[in-house]
BAGUVEX-885887 format. One line per 8 residues: their letters; for each residue z, y, x of C-alpha. Coordinates in steps of 0.2 Angstrom, whole numbers, plus 5000, padded with zeros to 4 digits. Layout:
N
A = Z/Y/X  ...
REM end
This chain:
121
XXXXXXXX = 5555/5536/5413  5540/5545/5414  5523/5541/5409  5519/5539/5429  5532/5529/5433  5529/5519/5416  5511/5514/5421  5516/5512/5440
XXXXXXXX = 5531/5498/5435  5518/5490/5422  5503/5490/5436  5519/5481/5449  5522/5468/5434  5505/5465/5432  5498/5462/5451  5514/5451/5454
XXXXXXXX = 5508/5440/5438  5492/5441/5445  5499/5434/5462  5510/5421/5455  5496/5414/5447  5484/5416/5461  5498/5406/5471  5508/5420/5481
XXXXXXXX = 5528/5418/5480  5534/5436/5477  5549/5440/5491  5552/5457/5486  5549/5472/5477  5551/5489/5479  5556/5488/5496  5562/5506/5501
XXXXXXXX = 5566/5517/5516  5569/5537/5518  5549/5536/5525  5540/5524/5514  5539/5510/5499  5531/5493/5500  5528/5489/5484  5527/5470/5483
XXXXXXXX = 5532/5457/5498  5526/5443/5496  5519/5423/5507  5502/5419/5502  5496/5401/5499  5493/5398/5516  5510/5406/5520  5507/5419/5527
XXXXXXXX = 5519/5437/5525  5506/5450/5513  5511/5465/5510  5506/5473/5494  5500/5492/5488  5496/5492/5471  5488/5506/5462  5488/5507/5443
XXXXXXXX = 5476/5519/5434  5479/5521/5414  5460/5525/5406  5440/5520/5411  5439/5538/5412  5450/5545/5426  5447/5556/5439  5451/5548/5455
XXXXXXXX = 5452/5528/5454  5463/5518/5460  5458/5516/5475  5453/5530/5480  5472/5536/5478  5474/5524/5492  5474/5541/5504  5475/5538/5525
XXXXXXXX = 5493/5547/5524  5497/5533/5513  5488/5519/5525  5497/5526/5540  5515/5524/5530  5510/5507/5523  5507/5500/5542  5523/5507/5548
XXXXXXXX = 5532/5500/5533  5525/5484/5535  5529/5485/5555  5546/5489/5552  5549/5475/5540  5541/5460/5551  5550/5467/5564  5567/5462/5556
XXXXXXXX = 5563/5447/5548  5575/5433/5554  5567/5418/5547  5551/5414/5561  5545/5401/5548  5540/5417/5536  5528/5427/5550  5522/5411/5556
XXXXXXXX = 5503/5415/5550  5506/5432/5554  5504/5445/5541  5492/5459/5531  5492/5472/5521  5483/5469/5503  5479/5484/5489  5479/5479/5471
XXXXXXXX = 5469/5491/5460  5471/5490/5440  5465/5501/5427  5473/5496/5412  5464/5502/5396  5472/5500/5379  5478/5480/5379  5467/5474/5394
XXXXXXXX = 5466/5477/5413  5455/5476/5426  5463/5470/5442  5453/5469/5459  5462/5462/5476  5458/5469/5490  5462/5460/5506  5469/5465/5524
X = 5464/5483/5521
REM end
């Protein structure tokens, strides 16, 4: 695995403890089709269907944050992901409150990470 892919899986296992502990139920994870990737699926407290980027820095002193690797290509695919799955969903109960896209930015430094939630981006 490589060092990428290392600190993008550790960023996912953090922001779906930070979820489960904020209240979410976690559906799904790396959700994939030939066009795109929803990282995280999961119902909020007030059940409602969130779809979840998350973006995982490792170091204070990166380049380009973690949001900012949050590019409009990347918006775009995230909207026609999340489309594409509410629009197949057969339980009407899940996408009762309707649903949103949320982003998830950590940068992890050494044993600690800083987590910030960004809602219906």
């Amino acid at each position: 695995m490589t060092d990428k892919l290392t600190v993008g899986k550790l960023g996912e296992d953090l922001a779906c403890n930070y979820l489960r502990r904020k209240g979410y139920k976690i559906i799904e994870r790396n959700y994939r089709k030939v066009w795109g990737e929803l990282d995280i699926i999961a119902v909020s407290p007030t059940k409602m269907l969130i779809f979840v980027e998350v973006k995982t820095i490792n170091g204070p002193n990166a380049v380009v944050s973690p949001e900012e690797q949050l590019t409009r290509a990347k918006k775009i695919k995230l909207d026609k992901m999340a489309q594409f799955y509410a629009n197949r969903l057969t339980d009407s109960n899940v996408l009762r409150n309707g649903w949103r896209i949320d982003l998830i930015a950590i940068t992890k430094v050494t044993n600690a990470a800083t987590i910030r939630h960004y809602k219906n981006i």
